[in-house]
N, C-alpha and C positions, 0 to 999 in steps of 0.2 A: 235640316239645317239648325246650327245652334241660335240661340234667343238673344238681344239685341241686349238682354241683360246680363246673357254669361258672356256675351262677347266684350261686357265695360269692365264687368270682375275681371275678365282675362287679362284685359288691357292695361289694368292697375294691380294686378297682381305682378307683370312679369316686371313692373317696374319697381316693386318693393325687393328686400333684402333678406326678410322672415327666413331663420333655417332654422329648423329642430328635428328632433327623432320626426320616423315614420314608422306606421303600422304597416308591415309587407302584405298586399293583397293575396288575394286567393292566386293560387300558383295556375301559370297558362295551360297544365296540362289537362285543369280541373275543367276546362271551358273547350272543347275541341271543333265546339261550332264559331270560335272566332277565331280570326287571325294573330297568331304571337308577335305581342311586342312589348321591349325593353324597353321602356324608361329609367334615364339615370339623372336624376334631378334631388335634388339638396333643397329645395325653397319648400318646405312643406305645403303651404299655402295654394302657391303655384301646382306642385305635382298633385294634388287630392284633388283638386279642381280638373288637372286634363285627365288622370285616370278615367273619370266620369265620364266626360266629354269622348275621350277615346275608346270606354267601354261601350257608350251610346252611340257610336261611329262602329262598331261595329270589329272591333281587338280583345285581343284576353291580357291585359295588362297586367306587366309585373315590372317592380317599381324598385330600382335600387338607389338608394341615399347617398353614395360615393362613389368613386372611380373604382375601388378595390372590389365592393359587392357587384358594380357593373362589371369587370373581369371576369370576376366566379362563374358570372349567370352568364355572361356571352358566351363561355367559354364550352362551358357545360351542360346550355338548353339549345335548343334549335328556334331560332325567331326569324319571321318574316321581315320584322325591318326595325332598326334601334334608332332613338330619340336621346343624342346627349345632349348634356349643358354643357360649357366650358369651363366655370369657372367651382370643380367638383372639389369637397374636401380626398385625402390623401393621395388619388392620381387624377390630374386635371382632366377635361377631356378631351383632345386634342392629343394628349400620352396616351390617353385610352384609346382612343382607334387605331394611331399608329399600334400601337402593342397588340389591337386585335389582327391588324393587317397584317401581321411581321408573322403572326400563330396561322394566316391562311385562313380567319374568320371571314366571309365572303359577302355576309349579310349586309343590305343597302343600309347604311348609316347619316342620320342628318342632326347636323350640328341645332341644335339652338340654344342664342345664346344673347347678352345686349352689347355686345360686341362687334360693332358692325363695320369698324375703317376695310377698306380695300385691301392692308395687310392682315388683317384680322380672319377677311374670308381667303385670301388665297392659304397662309400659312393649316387654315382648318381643311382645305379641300384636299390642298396637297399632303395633306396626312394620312388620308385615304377616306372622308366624310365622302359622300357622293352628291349631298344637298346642304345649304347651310340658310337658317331665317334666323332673322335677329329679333330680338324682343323690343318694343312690342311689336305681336303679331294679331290679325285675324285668325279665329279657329278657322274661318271655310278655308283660307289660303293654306293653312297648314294641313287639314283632312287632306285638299286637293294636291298637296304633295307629297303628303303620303300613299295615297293611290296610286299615282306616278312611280315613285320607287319601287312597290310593290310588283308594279306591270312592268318597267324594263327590267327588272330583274329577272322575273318570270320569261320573259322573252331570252334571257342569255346564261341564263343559267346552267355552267358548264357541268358535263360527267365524264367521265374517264370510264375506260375499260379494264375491268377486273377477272377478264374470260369468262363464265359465263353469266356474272352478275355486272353490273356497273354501280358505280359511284356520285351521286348526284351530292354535289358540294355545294349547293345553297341551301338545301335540304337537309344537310347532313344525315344521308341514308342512302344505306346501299340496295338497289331496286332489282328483282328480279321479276318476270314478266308473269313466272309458276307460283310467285310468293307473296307474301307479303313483304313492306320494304324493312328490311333493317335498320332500328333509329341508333344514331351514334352519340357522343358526345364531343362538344366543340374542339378537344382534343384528341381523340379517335378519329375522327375526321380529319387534322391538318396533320395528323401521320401518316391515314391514309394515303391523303391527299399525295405526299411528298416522296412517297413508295412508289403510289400508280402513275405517278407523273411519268418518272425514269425507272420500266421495271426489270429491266437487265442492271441496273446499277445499285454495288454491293453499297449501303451505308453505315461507315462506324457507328457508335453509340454516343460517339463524342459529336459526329456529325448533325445526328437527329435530336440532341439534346441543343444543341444551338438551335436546329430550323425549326424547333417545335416546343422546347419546354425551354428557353432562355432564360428563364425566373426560377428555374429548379435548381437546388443544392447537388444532386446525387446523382448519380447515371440510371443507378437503380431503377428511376419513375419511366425512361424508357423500356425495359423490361417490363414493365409493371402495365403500361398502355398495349406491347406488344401479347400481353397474357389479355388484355383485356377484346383485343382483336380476334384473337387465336377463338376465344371463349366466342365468343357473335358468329364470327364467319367461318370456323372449323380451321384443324391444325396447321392444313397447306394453306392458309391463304398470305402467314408470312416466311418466309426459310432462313433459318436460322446458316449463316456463313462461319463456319467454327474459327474462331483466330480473328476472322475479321468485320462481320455487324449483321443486318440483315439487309433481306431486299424481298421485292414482291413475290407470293406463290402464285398458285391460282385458289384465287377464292371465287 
């Protein structure tokens, strides 16, 4: 448990307003005997104090300073469970879960924030948070819910069938029983995802560019995720429909 003294720093940190640059820590990939997680916190102060706390809890923490580096990194890493703040420079957070929910990011998300009226937490749940604490917090109540998230997640974490591989979508990786799994990225995954869902059904490119890259300028970037899939799980695992988009192979 943490010490009666970092729990008063915590106490009086979350209620200050301190934001300046941050030094990005060592990358989660670096640490494979911890559990991955996003922090997306703006209060310098604040986040250098729980990285510690949360590396000493037992996570590989990697710490992004805005809504927009929180995007990149959800999108593109596989994390066991993300910690935002609400009130984030360039996408608040609140835009940022809905935007991960809408990409099919699946990861247990919990708000924190000093934010606490009754519409405060409904409008953050309902965005697709799955946990929301308000500052100030105890670190034990927040370790102890992150544990929590981690475990029902664990318990429902859905996979789809890919013939003779499957799909594990909290994980973002595709598991075969002979193999080792295949790790994806945050986007690889919500294309997967949205192929294996319905895999008789043919999708435009104009379709998959809304349900998966909504922030993208060009059609192209779907092409460009579908070369990236082909590359991982081999040439059949998406087929190409000439004239009109793609839809699942067998991968």
């Amino acid at each position: 448990m943490v010490g009666a003294v970092s729990r008063r720093i915590l106490r009086r940190l979350c209620d200050d307003a301190a934001v300046t640059n941050v030094t990005r820590p060592t990358p989660a990939n670096d640490r494979a005997d911890f559990l991955p997680l996003l922090l997306v916190e703006d209060d310098f102060q604040l986040s250098e104090l729980l990285v510690d706390l949360l590396t000493e809890a037992g996570y590989a923490v990697d710490h992004a300073r805005d809504g927009q580096a929180g995007l990149h990194w959800a999108l593109t890493r596989a994390y066991a469970v993300l910690v935002v703040d609400w009130g984030l420079p360039a996408i608040d957070g609140v835009d940022l879960v809905a935007r991960l929910r809408s990409r099919g990011v699946a990861t247990p998300i919990m708000i924190l924030t000093a934010r606490g009226t009754l519409a405060d937490r409904v409008e953050g749940l309902d965005a697709g948070a799955e946990d929301y604490l308000v500052k100030p917090f105890e670190i034990d109540e927040l370790l102890a819910r992150l544990r929590a998230l981690v475990r029902r997640h664990a318990d429902r974490s859905p996979t789809l069938d890919l013939g003779r591989r499957r799909l594990d979508v909290a994980g973002r990786r595709v598991v075969d029983g002979n193999e080792a799994p295949l790790e994806l990225s945050g986007r690889e995954c919500a294309l997967l995802q949205v192929l294996a869902a319905r895999p008789t059904q043919v999708f435009t490119r104009e379709e998959l560019l809304k349900l998966v890259f909504n922030d993208a300028d060009s059609m192209g970037v779907v092409d460009t995720y579908v070369h990236y899939l082909r590359r991982k799980l081999g040439r059949n695992a998406i087929q190409t429909v000439h004239g009109l988009g793609y839809r699942m192979g067998q991968a």
